[in-house]
C-alpha positions as CSV (number, residue, x, y, z in Angstrom):
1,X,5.9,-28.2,-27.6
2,X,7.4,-24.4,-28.1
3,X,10.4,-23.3,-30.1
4,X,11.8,-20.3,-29.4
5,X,10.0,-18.3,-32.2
6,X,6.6,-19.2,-30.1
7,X,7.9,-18.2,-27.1
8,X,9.0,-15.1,-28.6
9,X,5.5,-14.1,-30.5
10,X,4.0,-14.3,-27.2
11,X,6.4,-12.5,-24.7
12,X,6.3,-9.6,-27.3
13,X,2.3,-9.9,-27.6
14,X,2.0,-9.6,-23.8
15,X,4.2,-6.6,-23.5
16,X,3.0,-5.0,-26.8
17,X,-0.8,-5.4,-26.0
18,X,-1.6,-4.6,-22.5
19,X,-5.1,-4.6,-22.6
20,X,-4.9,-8.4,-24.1
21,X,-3.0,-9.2,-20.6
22,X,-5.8,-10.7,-19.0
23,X,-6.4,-13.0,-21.7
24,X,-2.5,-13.6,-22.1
25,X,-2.4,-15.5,-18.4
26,X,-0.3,-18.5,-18.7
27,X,2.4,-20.0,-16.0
28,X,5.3,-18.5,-17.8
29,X,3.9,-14.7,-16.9
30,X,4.0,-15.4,-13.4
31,X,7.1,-14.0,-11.5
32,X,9.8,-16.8,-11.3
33,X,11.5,-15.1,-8.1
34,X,10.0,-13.8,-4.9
35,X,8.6,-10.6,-5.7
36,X,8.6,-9.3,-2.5
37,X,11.9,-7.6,-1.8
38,X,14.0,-8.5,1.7
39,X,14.6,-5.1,3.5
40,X,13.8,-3.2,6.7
41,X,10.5,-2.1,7.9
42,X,9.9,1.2,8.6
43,X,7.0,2.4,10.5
44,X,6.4,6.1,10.1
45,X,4.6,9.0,11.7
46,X,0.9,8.0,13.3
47,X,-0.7,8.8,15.8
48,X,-0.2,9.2,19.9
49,X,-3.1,7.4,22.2
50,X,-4.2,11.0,23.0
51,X,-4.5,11.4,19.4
52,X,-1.8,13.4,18.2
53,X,0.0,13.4,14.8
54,X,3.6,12.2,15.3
55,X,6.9,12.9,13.7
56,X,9.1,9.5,15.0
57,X,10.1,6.9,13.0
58,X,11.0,3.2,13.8
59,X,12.5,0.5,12.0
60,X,12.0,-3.3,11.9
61,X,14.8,-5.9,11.5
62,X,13.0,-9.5,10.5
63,X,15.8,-11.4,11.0
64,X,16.7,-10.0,14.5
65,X,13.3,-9.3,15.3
66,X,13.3,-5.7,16.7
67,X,12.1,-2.3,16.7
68,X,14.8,0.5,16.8
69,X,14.3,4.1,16.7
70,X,14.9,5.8,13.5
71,X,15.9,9.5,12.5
72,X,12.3,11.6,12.8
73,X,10.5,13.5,10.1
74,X,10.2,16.9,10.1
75,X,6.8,17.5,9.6
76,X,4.2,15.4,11.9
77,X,2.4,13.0,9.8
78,X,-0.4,10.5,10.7
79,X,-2.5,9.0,8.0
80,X,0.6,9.5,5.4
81,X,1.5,7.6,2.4
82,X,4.6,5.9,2.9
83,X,6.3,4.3,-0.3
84,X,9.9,3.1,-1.0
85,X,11.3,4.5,-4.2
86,X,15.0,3.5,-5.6
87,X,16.3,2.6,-2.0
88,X,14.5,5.7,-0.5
89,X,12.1,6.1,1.8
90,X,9.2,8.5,1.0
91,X,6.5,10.2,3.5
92,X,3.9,11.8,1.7
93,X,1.3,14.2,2.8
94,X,-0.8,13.1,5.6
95,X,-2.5,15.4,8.7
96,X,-0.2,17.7,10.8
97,X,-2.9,17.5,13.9
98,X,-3.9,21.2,12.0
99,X,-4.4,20.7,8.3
100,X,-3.9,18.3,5.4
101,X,-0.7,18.3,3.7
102,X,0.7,18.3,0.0
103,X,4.7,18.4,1.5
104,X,7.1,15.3,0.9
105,X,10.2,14.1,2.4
106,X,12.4,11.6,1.8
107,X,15.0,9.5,3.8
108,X,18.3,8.7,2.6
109,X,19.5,5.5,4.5
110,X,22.6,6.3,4.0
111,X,23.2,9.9,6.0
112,X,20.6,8.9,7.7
113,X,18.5,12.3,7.1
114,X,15.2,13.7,5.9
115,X,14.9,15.9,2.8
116,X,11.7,17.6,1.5
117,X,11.2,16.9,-2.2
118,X,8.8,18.9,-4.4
119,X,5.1,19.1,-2.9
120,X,1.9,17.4,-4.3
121,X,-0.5,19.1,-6.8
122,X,-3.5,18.2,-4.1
123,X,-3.2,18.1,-0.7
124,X,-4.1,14.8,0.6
125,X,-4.3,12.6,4.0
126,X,-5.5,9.1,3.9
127,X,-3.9,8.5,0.5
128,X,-2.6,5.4,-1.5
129,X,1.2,5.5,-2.5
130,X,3.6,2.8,-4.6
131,X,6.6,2.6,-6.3
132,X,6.5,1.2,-9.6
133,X,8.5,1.7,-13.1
134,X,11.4,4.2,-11.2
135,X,8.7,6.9,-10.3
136,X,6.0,7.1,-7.2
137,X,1.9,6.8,-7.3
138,X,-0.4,8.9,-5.2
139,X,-4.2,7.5,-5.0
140,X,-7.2,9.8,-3.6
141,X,-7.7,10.9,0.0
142,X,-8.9,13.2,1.7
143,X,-8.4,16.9,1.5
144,X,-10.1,18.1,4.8
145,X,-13.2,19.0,2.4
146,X,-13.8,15.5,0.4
147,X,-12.5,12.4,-0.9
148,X,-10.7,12.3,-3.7
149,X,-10.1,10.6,-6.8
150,X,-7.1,12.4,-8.4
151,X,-3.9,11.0,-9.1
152,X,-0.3,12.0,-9.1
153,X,2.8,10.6,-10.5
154,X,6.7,11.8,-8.7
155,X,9.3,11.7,-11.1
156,X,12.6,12.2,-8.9
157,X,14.9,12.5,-11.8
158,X,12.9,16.1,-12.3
159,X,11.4,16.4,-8.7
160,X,7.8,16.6,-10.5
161,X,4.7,15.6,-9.6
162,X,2.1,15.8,-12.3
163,X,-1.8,14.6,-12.2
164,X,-2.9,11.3,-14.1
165,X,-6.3,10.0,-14.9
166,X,-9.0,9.8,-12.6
167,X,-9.9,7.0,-10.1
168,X,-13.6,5.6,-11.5
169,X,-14.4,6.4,-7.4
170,X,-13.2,9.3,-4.8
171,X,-11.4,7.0,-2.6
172,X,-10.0,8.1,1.0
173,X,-8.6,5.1,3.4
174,X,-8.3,2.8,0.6
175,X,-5.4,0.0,0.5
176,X,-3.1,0.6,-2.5
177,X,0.1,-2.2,-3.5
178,X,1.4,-2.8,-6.8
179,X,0.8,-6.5,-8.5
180,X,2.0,-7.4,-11.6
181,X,3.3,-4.4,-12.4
182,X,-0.2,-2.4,-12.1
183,X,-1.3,-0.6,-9.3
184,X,-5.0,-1.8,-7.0
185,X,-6.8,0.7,-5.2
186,X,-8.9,-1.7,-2.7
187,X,-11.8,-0.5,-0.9
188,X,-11.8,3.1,1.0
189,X,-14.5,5.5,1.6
190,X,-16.1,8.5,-0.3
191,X,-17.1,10.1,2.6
192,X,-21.0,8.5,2.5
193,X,-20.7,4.9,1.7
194,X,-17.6,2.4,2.2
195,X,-16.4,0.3,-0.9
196,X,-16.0,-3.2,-1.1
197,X,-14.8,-2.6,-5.4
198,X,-11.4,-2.5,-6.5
199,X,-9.5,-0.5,-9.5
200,X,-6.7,-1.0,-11.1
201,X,-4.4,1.0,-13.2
202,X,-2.0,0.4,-16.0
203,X,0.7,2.9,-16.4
204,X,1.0,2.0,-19.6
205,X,-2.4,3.1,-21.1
206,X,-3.2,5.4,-18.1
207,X,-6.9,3.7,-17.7
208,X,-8.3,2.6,-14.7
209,X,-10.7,-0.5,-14.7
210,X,-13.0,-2.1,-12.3
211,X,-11.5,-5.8,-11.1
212,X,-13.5,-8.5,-8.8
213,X,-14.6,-6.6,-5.7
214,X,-13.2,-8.0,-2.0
215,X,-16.0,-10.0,-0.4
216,X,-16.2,-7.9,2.4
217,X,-16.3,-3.7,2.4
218,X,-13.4,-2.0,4.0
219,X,-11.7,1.5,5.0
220,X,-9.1,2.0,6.2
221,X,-7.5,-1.5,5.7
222,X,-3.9,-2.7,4.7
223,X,-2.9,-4.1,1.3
224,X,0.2,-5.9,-0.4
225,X,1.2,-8.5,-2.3
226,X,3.3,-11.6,-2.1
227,X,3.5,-14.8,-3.7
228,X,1.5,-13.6,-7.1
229,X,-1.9,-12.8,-5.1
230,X,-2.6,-9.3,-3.5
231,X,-3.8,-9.6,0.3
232,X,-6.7,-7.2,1.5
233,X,-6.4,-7.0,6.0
234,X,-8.8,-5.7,8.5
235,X,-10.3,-2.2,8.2
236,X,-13.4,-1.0,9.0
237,X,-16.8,-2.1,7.7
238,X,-19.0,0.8,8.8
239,X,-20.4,-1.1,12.1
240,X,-17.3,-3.6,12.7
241,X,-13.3,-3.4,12.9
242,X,-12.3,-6.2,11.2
243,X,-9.7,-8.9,11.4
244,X,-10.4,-11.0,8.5
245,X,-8.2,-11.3,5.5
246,X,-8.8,-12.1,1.9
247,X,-6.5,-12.8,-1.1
248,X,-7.1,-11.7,-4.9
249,X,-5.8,-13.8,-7.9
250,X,-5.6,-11.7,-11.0
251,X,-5.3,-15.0,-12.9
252,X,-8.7,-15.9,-11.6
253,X,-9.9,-12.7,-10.7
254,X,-11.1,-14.2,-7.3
255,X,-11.1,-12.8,-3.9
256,X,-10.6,-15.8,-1.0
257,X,-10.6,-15.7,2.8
258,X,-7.5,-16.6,3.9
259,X,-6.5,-16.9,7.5
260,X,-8.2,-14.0,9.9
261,X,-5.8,-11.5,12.1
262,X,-5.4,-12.6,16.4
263,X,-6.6,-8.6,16.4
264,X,-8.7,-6.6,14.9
265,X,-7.0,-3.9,13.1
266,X,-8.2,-0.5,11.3
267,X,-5.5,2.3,10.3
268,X,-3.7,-1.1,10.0
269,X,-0.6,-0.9,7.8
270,X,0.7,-4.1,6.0
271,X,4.2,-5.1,4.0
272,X,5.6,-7.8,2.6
273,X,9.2,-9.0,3.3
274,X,11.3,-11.8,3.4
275,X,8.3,-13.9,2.1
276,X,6.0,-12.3,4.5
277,X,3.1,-10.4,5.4
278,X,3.4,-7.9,8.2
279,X,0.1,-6.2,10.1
280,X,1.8,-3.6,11.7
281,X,-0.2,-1.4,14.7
282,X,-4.0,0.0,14.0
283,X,-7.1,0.6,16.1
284,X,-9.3,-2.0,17.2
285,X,-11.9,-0.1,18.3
286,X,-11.2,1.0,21.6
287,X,-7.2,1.9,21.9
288,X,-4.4,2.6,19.0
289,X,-2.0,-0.6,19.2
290,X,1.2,-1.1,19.2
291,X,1.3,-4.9,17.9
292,X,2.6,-6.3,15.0
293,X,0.8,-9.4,13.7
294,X,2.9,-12.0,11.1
295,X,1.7,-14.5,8.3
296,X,3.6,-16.9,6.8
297,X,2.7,-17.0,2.8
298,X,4.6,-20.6,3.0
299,X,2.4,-22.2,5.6
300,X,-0.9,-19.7,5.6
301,X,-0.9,-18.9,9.4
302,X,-1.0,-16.0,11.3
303,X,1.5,-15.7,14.4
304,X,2.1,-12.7,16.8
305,X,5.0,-10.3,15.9
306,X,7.7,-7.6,18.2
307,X,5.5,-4.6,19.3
308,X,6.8,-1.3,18.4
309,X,9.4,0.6,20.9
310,X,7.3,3.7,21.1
311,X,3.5,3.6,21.8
């Protein structure tokens, strides 16, 4: 049995120590609450079927279940980092159809308008963006030269965006979400070979580390989390577009296959909502889609979703 001292010593060793995490794993550091947060989706910029970077955005409702155009960026983006931030949403840098960009905008919900913030240190399409602690992540991608491994951190309290630590791997088309309060950098591409390792980064240290790697190797695949687990989708394997799915447990530090995609679904984007996994549009090989695919964390199946207004 605990007393409260107990409890105490140990919720003050696991936030005091966070390299002694891993070792630290019991039920009571698992959330309590959903931990993925009920909103809107908002699908952002992309790419036409002719292949043309596009400026429209759309929005999802879950509970209705529809698209609805949104207010448009003011830059073109496809193959942007897209990260919500304090009740903003953030587009960041991505590929204009002409060159890669280091420009950032925001969206403010509530006048419904687009506002460039302060501009990357690295220009970057393909990159890897979260939220986490009040301030947003940027993860490698692609400069229109190499991959990269550099990292930046957006304070919007100062409108700053200053350079981190290293990835341990240059890392373009990687899936990036936020579990447990440290940021995974699944997968991705250096330009030769395509990853099947994942990193992960404590903000508290500023050190990346190498966790289990997925069982399969993807690019250009979705990522999120739900339920405690982080949830690696489609992609691209080098030979195959890929519609299997796979689960990580940082308790375990196992990758599983969970159930696979009706589609498969590079470029694929992927949030969680409402308890929730959305696969939202992608390539599967022959045609950019505008389906949305939709798995229930609750009963582990994968069922077709509302297709997107705009193609």
């Amino acid at each position: 049995m605990y007393n409260f001292r107990d409890l105490l010593d140990e919720a003050k060793d696991y936030h005091l120590m966070p390299e002694r995490r891993s070792l630290l794993q019991t039920f009571k550091t698992r959330p309590r609450c959903c931990t993925d947060i009920p909103g809107i989706i908002y699908a952002v910029g992309g790419l036409t079927s002719s292949g043309d970077s596009l400026s429209t955005v759309e929005c999802y409702d879950p509970i209705v279940g529809r698209w609805t155009v949104a207010e448009a960026m003011s830059t073109m983006r496809s193959r942007v980092g897209v990260a919500v931030l304090n009740g903003y949403l953030y587009a960041i840098g991505g590929y204009d159809g002409m060159e890669r960009l280091s420009t950032v905008e925001v969206f403010q919900p509530d006048s419904k308008t687009w506002k460039k913030v302060a501009s990357m240190n690295c220009k970057r399409s393909a990159l890897g963006a979260a939220a986490l602690n009040k301030k947003l992540y940027v993860c490698g991608g692609y400069d229109g030269l190499s991959s990269l491994r550099t990292v930046e951190v957006y304070d919007p309290e100062k409108d700053v965006w200053t350079l981190l630590n290293n990835m341990l791997k240059h890392r373009s088309a990687a899936g990036v979400a936020v579990l447990d309060g440290e940021i995974y950098a699944c997968g991705g591409h250096d330009g030769l070979s395509i990853f099947d390792s994942v990193e992960c980064y404590n903000t508290s240290t500023n050190v990346w580390r190498y966790v289990e790697p997925m069982l399969i190797k993807r690019c250009r695949l979705g990522v999120a989390s739900i339920g405690g687990k982080l949830y690696a989708a489609g992609g691209y394997d080098g030979s195959v577009f890929l519609n299997s799915v796979e689960s990580y447990d940082p308790v375990t530090n196992v990758w599983t296959n969970v159930y696979s995609m009706q589609v498969r679904r590079s470029r694929v984007a992927m949030v969680a909502t409402y308890g929730k996994l959305y696969a939202i549009g992608g390539y599967d090989g022959i045609s950019n889609l505008t389906s949305v695919e939709m798995y229930d964390n609750e009963t582990g199946h994968m069922e077709n979703g509302c297709t997107y207004v705009c193609s």
